[in-house]
N, C-alpha and C positions, 0 to 999 in steps of 0.2 A: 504493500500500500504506500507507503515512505517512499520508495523505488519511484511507481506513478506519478505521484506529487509532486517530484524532483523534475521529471520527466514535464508535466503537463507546465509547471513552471517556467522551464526552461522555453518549452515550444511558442509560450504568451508572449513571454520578455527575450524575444528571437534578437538577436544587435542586427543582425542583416533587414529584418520590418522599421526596428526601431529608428535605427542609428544611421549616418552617413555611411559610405562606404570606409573599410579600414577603419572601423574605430569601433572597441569594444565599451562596456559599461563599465570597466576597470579603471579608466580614465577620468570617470566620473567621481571617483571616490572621493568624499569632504576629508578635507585635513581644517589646521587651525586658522588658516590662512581664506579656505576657496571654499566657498556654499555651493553645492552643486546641487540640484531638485532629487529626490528620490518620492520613489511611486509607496514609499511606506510613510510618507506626508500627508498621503490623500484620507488618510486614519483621523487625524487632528481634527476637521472642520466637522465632523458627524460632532461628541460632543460641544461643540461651540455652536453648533446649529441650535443644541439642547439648550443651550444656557441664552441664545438669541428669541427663543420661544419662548422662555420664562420673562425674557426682559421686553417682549411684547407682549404678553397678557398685562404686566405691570404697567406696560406706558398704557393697554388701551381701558386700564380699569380706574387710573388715577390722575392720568393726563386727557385721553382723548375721548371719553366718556362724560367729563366735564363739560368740554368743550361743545358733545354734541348736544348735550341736554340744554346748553347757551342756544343754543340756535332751535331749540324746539325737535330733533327729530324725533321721529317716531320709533319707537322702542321695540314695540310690539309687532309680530307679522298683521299680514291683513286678515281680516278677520272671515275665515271660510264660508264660504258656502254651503246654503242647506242642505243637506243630504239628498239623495236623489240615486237611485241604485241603477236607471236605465244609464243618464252623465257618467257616471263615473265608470261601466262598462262602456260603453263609448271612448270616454276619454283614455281608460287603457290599451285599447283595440288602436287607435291613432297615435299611440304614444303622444299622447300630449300635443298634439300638434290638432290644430281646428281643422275638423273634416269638411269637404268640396260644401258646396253651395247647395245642390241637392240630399245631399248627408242631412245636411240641415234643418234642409225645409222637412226631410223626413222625419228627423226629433221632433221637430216644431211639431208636427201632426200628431204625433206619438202620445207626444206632453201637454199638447194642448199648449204650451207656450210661443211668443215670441222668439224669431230668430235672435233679438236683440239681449234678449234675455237666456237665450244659451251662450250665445258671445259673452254676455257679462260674468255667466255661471262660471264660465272655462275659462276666466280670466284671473278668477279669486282663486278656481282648484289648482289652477296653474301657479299662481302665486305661494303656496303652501310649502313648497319646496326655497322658497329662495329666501333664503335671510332677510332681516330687517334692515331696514332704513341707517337705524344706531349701529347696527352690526356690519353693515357696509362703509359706513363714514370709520367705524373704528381702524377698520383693515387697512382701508388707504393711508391712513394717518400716519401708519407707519410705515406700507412701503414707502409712501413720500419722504416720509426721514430718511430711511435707509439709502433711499435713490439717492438724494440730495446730500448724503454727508460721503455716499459714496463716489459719487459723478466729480465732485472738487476736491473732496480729499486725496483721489487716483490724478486729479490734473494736479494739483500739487506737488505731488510725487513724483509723476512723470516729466514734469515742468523741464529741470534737470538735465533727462536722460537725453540716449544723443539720437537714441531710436525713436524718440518721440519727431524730432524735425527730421531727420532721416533715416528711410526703413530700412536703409542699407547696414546700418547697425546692427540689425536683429540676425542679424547671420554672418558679419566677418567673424572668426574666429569661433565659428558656432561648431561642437556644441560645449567649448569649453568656455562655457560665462558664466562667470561668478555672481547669484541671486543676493540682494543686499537685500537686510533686514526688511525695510520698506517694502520693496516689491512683495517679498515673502507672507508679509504681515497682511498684506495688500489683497495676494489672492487667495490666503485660505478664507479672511474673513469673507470674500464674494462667496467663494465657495462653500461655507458656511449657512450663507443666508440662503443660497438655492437650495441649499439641505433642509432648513429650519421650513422653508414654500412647501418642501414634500411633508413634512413633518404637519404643518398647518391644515397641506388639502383633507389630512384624515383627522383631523382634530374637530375642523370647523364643519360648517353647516355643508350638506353634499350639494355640488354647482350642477351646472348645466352643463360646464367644460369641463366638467373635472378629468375627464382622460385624454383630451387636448393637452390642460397643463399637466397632467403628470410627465406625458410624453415631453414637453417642451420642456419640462424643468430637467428630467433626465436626461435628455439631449445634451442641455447645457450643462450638467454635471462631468457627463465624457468627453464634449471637444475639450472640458477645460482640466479633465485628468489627465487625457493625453497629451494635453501641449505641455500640464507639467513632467507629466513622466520623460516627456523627449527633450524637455528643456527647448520648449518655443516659448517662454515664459515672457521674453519681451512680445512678439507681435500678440501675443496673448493677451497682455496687460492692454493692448490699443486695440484689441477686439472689446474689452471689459469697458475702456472708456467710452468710445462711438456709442455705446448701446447705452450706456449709462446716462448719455447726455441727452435725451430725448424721454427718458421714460419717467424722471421724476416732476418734469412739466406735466406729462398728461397725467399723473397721481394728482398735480395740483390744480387742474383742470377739475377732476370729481370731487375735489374738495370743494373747490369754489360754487361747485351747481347742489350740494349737498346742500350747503350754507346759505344758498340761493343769494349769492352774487353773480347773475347772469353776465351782467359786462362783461366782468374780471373770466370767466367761464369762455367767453368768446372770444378777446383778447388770446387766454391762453393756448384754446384751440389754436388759431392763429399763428403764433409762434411754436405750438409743437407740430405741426406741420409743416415750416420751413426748416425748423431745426431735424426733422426725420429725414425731409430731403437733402440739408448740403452735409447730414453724418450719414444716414444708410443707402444713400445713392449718389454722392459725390466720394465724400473720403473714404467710404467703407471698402467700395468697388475698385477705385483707382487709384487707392492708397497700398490700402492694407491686401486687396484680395493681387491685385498686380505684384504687391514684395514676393506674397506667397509660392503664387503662382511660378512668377519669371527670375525675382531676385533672388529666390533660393536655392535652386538649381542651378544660376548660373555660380554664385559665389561659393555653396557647400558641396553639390552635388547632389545627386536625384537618390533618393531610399525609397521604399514601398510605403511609409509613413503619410510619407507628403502625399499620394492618392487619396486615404483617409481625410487625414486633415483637411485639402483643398475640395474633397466630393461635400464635404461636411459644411462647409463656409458658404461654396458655391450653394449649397440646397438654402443654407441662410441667405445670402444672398436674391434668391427666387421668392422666400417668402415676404423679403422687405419690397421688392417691383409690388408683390399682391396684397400687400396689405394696404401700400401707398397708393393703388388704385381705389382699392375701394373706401380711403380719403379723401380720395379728390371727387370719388362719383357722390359721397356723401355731400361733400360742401357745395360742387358743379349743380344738385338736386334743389339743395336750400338756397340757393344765390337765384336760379330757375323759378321756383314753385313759392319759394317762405319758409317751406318746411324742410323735413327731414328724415331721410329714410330710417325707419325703426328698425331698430335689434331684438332678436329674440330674448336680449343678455340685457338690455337697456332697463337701467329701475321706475319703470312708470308703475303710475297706481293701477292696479287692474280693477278700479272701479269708473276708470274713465272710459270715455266714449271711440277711442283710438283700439285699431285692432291688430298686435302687435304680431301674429303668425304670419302675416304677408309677405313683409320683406325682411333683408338680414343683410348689414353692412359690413361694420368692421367693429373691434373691440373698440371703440372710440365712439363709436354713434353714441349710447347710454346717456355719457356725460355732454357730448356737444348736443343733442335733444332738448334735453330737459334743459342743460344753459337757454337757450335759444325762447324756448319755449318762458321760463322766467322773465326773461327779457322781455318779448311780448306782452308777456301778465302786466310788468310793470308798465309799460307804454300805453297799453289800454286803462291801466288804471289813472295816470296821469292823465289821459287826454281826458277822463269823464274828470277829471277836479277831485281825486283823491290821492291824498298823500300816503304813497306806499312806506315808507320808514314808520311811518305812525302803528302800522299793521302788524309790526315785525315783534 
């Protein structure tokens, strides 16, 4: 059995997958002098993930629970609908989703009800699943922390280095580059927090994405073990920034529509979609995936590694084109129409009159909606001579 182990080990941690050509793991060895990555580092961030859990239940139970109870939100899910045993076989049979138009009219007959009022039934049974108002405002509160002391704290750090202004760095002398404290400290805690995300999706209330994000969080758990294991820790680190710099805007984007500061909601919008465009489709592509791709192979030399790695970016890569489409067809609708394409993900009340099965954006509809949507309230409330601050 011992024998296997050796063997299966061996066959994982191959130098010919891993490593440039001519160059063993033996070289990697830390002395007093030289921090080299080793793949028994990726052990550390699982407990820190634990201790990052514990120190977000405490901000969201002592800081960010304050805060939403300031702004009135609602605490409680919405409140169910009446039983009704024909809906709710229905509603399992369609998984959740509002059946065709004739489906309908055929409950209608069924029930003796209004189509408008199976619409509203399967609006509340549908709401039952998804957390509350207070428990969505808590969530963001913190990744918005963690984005934001991570996104400046990593420019900071990086600020310095020489692979930050050019990527030609991240591979002369690769793969013997000594990790300085900082950078080290830098990526287990990311790596950490993606831990503590897997850690939360089974704590917290079950989503609608939830196997979306497991997948996406696991993704990012392995391109960011491997580039530690192979020591691509610098282009690593300027993968961890680009992404970082875009996402604690649109955290602060759901804050401000939570809080019902629509301005400030649409402003931010605004700005996280120029900032998505010149990081995940300017610098990300012609920066960081071009080092990849061309400047590492011309200056170290081509391994089986760099396939992984670059199949893995490049798929990243694919899904920043489609997300940023369905960005721009959100905003291109509202600039068109007033309005705004709904998400299946978006937290509207499901006692309103909007029917949210139809259509499905991007994870960003939710918060730019309902921004928008505030905004409106208040316009129309001023043009009738009523002072909305007074309301609040």
């Amino acid at each position: 059995m011992a024998a296997q182990w050796i063997g299966l080990k061996k066959w994982i941690w191959c130098e010919s997958f891993w490593l440039p050509p001519n160059t063993t793991w033996d070289v990697l060895s830390r002395n007093e002098t030289v921090f080299y990555p080793d793949a028994n580092d990726l052990w550390l961030p699982i407990p820190i993930a634990v201790g990052l859990f514990l120190i977000r239940l405490t901000w969201e139970r002592f800081v960010a629970l304050p805060i939403g109870r300031h702004f009135h939100l609602r605490e409680r899910p919405s409140r169910p609908p009446k039983p009704n045993s024909a809906l709710e076989s229905a509603f399992r049979k369609h998984r959740k989703i509002l059946p065709s138009h004739d489906a309908l009219l055929s409950l209608s007959k069924q029930l003796d009800w209004r189509p408008r009022e199976i619409e509203r039934w399967w609006r509340r049974r549908k709401a039952q699943s998804k957390p509350s108002e207070m428990s969505r405002f808590k969530e963001t509160t913190w990744r918005f922390l963690f984005y934001l002391l991570s996104f400046y704290s990593g420019l900071y750090i990086l600020w310095d280095k020489p692979w930050f202004w050019d990527t030609k760095h991240c591979w002369y002398n690769y793969p013997l580059q000594h990790v300085q404290s900082d950078i080290y400290w830098y990526y287990m805690l990311e790596l950490s927090f993606y831990w503590s995300l897997v850690l939360s999706l089974f704590m917290d209330a079950r989503r609608k994405d939830f196997v979306e994000m497991i997948v996406h969080h696991i993704a990012t758990i392995t391109l960011m073990g491997m580039s530690w294991s192979a020591n691509m820790v610098r282009v690593g680190t300027l993968v961890l920034c680009v992404h970082d710099a875009v996402d604690w805007i649109l955290e602060g984007a759901k804050l401000a529509k939570y809080c019902k500061f629509g301005r400030l909601c649409d402003a931010m919008f605004i700005v996280f979609t120029a900032v998505w465009f010149i990081t995940r489709l300017v610098i990300y592509p012609f920066r960081i995936l071009r080092s990849t791709l061309f400047e590492a192979t011309t200056i170290t030399g081509m391994a089986p590694i760099y396939y992984a790695y670059n199949g893995l970016l490049c798929i990243l890569q694919v899904l920043h084109v489609i997300w940023f489409y369905m960005i721009v067809r959100m905003a291109y609708f509202y600039i068109i129409t007033g309005k705004v394409e709904k998400d299946g993900r978006s937290d509207t009340d499901p006692d309103s009159n909007s029917d949210e099965d139809k259509t499905a954006s991007s994870q960003t509809n939710g918060a730019f909606e309902s921004c928008t949507n505030s905004s409106n309230r208040k316009d129309a409330m001023k043009n009738n001579g009523i002072n909305y601050s007074s309301k609040q």
